[in-house]
N, C-alpha and C positions, 0 to 999 in steps of 0.2 A: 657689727658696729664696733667700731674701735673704741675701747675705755679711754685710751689719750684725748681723740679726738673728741670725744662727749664732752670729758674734764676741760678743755680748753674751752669750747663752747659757753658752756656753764659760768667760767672765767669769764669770756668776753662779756656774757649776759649781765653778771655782776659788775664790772666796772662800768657798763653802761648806765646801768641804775645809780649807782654809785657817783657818776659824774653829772648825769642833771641834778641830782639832790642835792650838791656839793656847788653847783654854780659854775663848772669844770668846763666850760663849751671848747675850749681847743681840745681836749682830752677825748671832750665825745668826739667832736668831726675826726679822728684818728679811726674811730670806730664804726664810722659810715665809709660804706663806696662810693666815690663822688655820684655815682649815679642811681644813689638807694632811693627807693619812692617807701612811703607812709602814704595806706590808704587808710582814709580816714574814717572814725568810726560810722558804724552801719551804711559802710562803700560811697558815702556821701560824696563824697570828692577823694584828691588826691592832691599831695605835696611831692613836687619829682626834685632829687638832688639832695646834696651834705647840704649846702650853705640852708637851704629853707626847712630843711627838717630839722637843724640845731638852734634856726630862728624859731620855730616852735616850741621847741624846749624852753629856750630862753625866755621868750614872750611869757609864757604860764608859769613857770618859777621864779620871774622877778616880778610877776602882778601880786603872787599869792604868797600866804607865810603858812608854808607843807606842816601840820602839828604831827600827823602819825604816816607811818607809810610803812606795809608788809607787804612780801611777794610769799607767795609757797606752792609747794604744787611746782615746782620746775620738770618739764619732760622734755628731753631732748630727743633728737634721732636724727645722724647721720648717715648721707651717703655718699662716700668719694669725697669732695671737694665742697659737697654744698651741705647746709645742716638746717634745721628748724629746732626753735628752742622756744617755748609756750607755759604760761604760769596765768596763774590768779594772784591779784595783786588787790590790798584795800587802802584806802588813802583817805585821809583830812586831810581840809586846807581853810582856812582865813583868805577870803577877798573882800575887800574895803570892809572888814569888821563882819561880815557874816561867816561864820561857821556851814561848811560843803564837805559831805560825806560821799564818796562812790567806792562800789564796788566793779572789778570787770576782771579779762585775761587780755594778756599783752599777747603778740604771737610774730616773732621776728626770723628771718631767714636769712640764712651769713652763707658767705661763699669764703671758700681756703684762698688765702693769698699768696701768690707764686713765695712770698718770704716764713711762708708757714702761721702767718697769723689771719685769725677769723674777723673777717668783716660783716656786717650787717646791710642787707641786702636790700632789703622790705620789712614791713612793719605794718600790725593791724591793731587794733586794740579794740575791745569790746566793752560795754557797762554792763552790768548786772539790771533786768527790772526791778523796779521800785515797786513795793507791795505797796498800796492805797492806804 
């Protein structure tokens, strides 16, 4: 695996996060393939395309007011052109005055862009169970 290609990865992964928390929506669709799908948690369904996967972003971060958010645990692996890059991530959020705690791992899959930069391909996200 190539150290460059991991380091950009990694890169791309951060400005991803980096741009829904920030309210950044043209910044992210830069970082979608117009034809990335988000299957949605426990394969419930799916969202196919940039425009409806950065409408999802949007929709959840302008409903909620995000109070804490960590990722950690980044594991990348490349091969050739195409890469996966997978974290644990924990978050609060405020919606309409309620206090919302999740834990889960995100797990996205970018392909090399003929101009040498990583797009994001697919998307999965998990939650963590909730102990009773």
């Amino acid at each position: 695996m190539s150290s460059d290609a991991s380091a950009a990865v990694r890169a791309a992964t951060a400005r991803i996060n980096a741009a829904w928390r920030e309210r950044r929506y043209d910044d992210l669709c830069q970082m979608f393939a117009e034809d990335m799908v988000f299957t949605l948690p426990g394969f419930s369904g799916l969202l196919q395309g940039r425009e409806a996967i950065v409408a999802s972003y949007r929709e959840f971060i302008e409903r909620v007011t995000l109070t804490s958010y960590r990722e950690e645990q980044l594991v990348v692996h490349v091969w050739g052109d195409t890469a996966v890059a997978s974290y644990r991530w924990d978050m609060a959020w405020l919606a309409g005055g309620v206090p919302n705690h999740e834990t889960g791992h995100d797990v996205f899959a970018f392909r090399q862009h003929t101009n040498g930069t990583w797009l994001a391909i697919w998307r999965t996200m998990t939650f963590d169970q909730k102990n009773p």
